[in-house]
Structures are given as structure tokens and as C-alpha cells.
Short mmCIF file of the C-alpha atoms (twelve columns), coordinates in Angstrom:
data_MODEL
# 
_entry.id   MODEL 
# 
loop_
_atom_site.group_PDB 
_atom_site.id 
_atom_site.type_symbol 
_atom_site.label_atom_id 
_atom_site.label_alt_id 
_atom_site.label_comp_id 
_atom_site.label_asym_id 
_atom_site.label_seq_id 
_atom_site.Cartn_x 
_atom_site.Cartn_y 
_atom_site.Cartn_z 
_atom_site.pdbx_PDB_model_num 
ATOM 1   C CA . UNK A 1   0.000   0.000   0.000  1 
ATOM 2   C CA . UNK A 2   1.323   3.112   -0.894 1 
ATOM 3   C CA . UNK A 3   1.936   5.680   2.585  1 
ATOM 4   C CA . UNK A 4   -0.271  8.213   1.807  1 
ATOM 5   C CA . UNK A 5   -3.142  5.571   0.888  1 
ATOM 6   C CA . UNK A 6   -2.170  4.005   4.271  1 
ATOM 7   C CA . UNK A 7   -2.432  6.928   6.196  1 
ATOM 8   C CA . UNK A 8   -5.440  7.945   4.567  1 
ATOM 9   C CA . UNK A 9   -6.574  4.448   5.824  1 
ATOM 10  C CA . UNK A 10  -5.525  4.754   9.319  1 
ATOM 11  C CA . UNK A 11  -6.589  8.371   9.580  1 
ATOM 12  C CA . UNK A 12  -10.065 7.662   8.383  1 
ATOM 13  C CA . UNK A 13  -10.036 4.493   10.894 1 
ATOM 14  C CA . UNK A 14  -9.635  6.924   13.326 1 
ATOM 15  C CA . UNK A 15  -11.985 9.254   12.566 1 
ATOM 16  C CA . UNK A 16  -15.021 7.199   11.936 1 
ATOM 17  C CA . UNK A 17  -13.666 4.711   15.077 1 
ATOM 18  C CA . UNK A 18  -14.151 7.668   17.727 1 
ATOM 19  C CA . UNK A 19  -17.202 9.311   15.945 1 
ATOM 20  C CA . UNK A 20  -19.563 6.878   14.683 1 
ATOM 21  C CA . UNK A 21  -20.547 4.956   18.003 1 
ATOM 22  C CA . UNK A 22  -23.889 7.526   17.689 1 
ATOM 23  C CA . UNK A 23  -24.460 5.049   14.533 1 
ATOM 24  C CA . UNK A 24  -23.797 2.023   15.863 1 
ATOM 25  C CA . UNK A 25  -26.627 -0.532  14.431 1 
ATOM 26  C CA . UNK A 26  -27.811 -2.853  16.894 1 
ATOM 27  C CA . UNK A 27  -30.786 -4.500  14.752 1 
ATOM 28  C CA . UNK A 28  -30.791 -6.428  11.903 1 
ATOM 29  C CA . UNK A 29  -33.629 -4.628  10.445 1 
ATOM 30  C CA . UNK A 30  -31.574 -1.428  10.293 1 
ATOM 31  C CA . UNK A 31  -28.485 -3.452  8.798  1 
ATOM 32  C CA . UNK A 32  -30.618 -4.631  6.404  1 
ATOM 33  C CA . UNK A 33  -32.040 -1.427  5.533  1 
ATOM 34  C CA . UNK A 34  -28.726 0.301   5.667  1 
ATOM 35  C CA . UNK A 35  -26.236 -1.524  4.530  1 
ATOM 36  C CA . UNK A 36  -26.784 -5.320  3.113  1 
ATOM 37  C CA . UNK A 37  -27.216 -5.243  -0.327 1 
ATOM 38  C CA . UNK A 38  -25.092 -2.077  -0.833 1 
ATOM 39  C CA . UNK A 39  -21.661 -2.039  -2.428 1 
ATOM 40  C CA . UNK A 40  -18.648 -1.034  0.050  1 
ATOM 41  C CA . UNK A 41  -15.514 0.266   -1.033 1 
ATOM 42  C CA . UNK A 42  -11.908 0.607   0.613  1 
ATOM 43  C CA . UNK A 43  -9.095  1.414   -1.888 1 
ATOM 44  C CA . UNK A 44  -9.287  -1.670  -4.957 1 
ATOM 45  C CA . UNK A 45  -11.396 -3.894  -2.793 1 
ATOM 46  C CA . UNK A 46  -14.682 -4.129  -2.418 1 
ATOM 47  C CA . UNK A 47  -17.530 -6.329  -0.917 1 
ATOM 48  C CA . UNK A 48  -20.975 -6.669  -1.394 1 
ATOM 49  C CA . UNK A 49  -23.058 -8.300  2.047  1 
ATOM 50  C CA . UNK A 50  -26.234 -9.553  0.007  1 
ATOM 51  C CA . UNK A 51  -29.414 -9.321  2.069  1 
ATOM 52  C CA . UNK A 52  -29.870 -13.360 1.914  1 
ATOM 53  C CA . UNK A 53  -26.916 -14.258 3.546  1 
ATOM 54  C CA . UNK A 54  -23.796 -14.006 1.198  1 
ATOM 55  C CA . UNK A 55  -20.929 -12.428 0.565  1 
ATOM 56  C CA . UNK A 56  -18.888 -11.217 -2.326 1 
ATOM 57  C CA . UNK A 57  -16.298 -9.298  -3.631 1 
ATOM 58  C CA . UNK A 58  -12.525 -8.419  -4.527 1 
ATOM 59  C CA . UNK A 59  -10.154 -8.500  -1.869 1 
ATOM 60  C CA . UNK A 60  -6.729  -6.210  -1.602 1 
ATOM 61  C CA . UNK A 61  -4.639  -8.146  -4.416 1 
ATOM 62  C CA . UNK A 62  -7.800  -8.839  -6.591 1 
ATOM 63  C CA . UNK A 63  -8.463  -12.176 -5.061 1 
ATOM 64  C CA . UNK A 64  -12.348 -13.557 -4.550 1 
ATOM 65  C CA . UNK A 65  -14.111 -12.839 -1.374 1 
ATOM 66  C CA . UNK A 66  -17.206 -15.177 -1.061 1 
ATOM 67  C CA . UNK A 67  -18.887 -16.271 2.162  1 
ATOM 68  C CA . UNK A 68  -21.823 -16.003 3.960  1 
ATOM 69  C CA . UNK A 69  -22.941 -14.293 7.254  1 
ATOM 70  C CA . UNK A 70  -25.830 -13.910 9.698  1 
ATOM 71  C CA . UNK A 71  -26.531 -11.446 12.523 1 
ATOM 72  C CA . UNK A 72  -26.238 -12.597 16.270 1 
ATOM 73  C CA . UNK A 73  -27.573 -10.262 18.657 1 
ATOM 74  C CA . UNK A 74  -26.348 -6.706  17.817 1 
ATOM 75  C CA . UNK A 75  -23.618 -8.823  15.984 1 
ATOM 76  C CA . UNK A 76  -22.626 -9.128  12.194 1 
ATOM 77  C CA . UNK A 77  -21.210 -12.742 12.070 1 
ATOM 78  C CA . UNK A 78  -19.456 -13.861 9.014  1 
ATOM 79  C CA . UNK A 79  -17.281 -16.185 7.375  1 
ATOM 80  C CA . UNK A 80  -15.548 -15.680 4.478  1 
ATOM 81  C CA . UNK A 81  -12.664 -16.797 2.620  1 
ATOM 82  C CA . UNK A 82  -10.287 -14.328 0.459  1 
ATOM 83  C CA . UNK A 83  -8.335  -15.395 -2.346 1 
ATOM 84  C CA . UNK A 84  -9.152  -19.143 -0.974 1 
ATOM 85  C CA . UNK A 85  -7.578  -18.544 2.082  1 
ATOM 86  C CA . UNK A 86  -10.322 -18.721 4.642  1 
ATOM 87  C CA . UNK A 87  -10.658 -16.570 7.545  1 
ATOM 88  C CA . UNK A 88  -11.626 -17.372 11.094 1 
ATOM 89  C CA . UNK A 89  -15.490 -16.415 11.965 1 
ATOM 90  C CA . UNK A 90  -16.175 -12.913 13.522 1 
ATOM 91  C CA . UNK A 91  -18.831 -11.300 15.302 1 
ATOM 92  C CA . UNK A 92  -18.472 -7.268  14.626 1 
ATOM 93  C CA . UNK A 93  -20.077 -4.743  15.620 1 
ATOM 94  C CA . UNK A 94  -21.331 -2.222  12.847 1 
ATOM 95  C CA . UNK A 95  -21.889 1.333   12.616 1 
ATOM 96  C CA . UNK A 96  -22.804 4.400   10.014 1 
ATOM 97  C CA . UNK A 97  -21.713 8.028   10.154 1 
ATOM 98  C CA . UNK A 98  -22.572 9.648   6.583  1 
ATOM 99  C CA . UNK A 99  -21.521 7.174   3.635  1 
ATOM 100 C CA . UNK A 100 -19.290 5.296   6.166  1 
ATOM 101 C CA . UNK A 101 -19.498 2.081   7.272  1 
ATOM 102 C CA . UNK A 102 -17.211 0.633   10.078 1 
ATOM 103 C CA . UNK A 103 -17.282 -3.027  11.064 1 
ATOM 104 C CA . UNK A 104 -15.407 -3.250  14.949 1 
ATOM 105 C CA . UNK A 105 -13.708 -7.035  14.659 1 
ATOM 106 C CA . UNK A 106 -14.314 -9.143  17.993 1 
ATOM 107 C CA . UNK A 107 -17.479 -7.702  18.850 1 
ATOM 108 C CA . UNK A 108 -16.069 -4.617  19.044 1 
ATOM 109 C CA . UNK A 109 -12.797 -5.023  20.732 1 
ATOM 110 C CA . UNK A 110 -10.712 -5.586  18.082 1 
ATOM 111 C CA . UNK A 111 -9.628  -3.417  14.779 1 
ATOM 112 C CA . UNK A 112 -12.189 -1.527  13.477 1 
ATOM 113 C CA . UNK A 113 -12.318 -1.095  9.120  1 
ATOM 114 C CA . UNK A 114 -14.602 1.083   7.399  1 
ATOM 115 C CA . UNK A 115 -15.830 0.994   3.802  1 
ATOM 116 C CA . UNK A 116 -17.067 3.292   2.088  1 
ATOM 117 C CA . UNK A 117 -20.931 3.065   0.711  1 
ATOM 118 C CA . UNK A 118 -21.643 3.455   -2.821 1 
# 
């Protein structure tokens, strides 16, 4: 990644980490409604969280994300593989600020990555 992509990246992290807990979603009705079925974007990748349960997209080095995922609680579950490497299942939590999506790995205590909404 080039450095000013990455500290674009980290900076709007940041930003959206410490603002958008006023967005946090907490329903699945309101995840549906405001972001399943939508296409996010971060740099060349993006991912699309279909409404029925599935994921898609292009991971970081153009490799296939697929996978599926299912709310828990005030959770978004998934598992998904990239570039058929498969990734452990995680339960994030999810919030909105503007066009800005941020999904909080390990329910919230671990790294949080936003997307943007087109």
C-alpha cells in the first residue's frame, strides 16, 4: 500500500472509530435497511453483504471474497474466505456516520475497518 493511501486508511479508521458509536446498528432490520445489499468500497477492494446471507467481492490483491454471514444479537457474524484462504469467523459490531461504514472485529474489541458506501 502506498503511505499516503495508508495513512489515509488509518486516519479515516480513526476518525469514523471515535465518531460513529452515535451510529452504531444494533438490529438487523436497520443493517438490512442500511447496509446489506449495498456495495462497500476501501481502496481496490470491495464487498458486497447480500441481504440473503452471502458475501462477495474483490479483496486487496484482486483475489475472490465469497462467504456467507448472519446477525447474532447486535452482531454481524461472518465467514468468508479471500483469495481461498479462509478466515476465522467474527462477530463485529457495525456502525454508520454519513456514507461510512465501520465493522469493529471481535465484537467490538478488536480493529475496526470502514468501507465506504456506494
Amino acid at each position: 500500500m502506498k503511505p499516503i493511501a495508508l495513512f489515509l486508511t488509518i486516519a479515516l479508521t480513526g476518525f469514523v472509530a471515535t465518531t460513529a458509536s452515535a451510529g452504531e446498528i444494533k438490529k438487523e432490520k436497520q443493517f438490512l435497511e442500511e447496509v446489506a445489499g449495498r456495495k462497500l468500497v476501501m481502496g481496490h477492494s470491495w464487498v458486497r453483504i447480500a441481504p440473503e446471507g452471502s458475501v462477495s467481492g474483490r479483496g486487496p490483491k484482486g483475489g475472490e471474497i465469497t462467504g456467507n454471514w448472519q446477525w447474532d444479537g447486535r452482531y454481524y457474524c461472518r465467514d468468508i474466505t479471500i483469495d481461498a484462504v479462509p478466515l476465522a469467523q467474527d462477530c463485529q459490531t457495525v456502525s454508520v456516520r454519513g456514507n461510512v461504514v465501520t465493522f469493529t472485529h471481535k465484537k467490538g474489541k478488536g480493529v475496526p475497518v470502514s468501507w465506504v458506501i456506494e
